[in-house]
C-alpha positions as CSV (number, residue, x, y, z in Angstrom):
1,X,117.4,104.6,111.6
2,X,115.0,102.3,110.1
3,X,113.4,99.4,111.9
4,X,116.0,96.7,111.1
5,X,118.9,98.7,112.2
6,X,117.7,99.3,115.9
7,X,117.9,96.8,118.1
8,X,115.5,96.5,120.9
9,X,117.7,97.6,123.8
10,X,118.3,100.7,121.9
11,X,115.0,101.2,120.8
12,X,113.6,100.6,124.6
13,X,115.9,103.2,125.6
14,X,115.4,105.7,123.8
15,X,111.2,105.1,124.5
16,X,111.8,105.1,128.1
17,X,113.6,108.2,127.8
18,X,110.8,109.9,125.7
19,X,108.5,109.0,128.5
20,X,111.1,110.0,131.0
21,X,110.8,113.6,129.1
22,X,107.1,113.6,128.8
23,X,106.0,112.8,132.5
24,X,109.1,115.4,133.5
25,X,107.2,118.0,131.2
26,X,110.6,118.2,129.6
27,X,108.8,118.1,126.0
28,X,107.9,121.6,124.6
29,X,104.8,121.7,123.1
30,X,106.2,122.2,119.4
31,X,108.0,118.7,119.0
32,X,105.8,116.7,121.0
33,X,103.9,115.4,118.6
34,X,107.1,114.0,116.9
35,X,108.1,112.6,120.3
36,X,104.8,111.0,120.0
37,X,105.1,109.6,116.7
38,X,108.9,108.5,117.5
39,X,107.2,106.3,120.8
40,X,104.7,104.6,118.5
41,X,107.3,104.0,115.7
42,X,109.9,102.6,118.6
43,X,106.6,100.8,120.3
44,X,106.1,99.1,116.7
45,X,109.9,97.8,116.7
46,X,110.1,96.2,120.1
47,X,106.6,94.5,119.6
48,X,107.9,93.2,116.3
49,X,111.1,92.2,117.8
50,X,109.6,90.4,120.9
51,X,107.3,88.7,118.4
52,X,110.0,87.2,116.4
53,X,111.5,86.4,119.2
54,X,108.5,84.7,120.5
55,X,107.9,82.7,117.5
56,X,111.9,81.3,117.7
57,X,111.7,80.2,121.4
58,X,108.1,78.6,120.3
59,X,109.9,76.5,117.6
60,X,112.9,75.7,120.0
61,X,110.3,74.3,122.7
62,X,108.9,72.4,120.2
63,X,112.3,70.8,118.6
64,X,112.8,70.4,122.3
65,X,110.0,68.3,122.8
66,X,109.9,66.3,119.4
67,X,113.2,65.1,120.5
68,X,112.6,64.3,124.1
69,X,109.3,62.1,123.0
């Protein structure tokens, strides 16, 4: 799944259950440095989505405002 098909909620639970795994010592040794690279690429999606997301509610403040004024 690539970063535009994975919404946040799914992407958030799937890295809390990685970490769930790793502080469980549930990860064997051979795959968990692809468990590692699959929390920094699911890491990178939820910080772009809560950017974005940021950036919207910014602009909706500020239509907010404007018309208030």
């Amino acid at each position: 799944m690539d970063k535009e098909t994975l919404s946040y909620e799914k992407a958030y639970k799937e890295l809390q259950s990685i970490i769930e795994e790793m502080e469980n010592k549930e990860v064997s040794i051979d795959i968990l440095s692809d468990k590692i690279k699959r929390a920094l690429f699911l890491i990178g999606i939820c910080k772009d989505k809560l950017s974005k997301i940021e950036v919207d509610v910014d602009k909706l403040i500020k239509t907010i405002k404007d018309n208030v004024e």
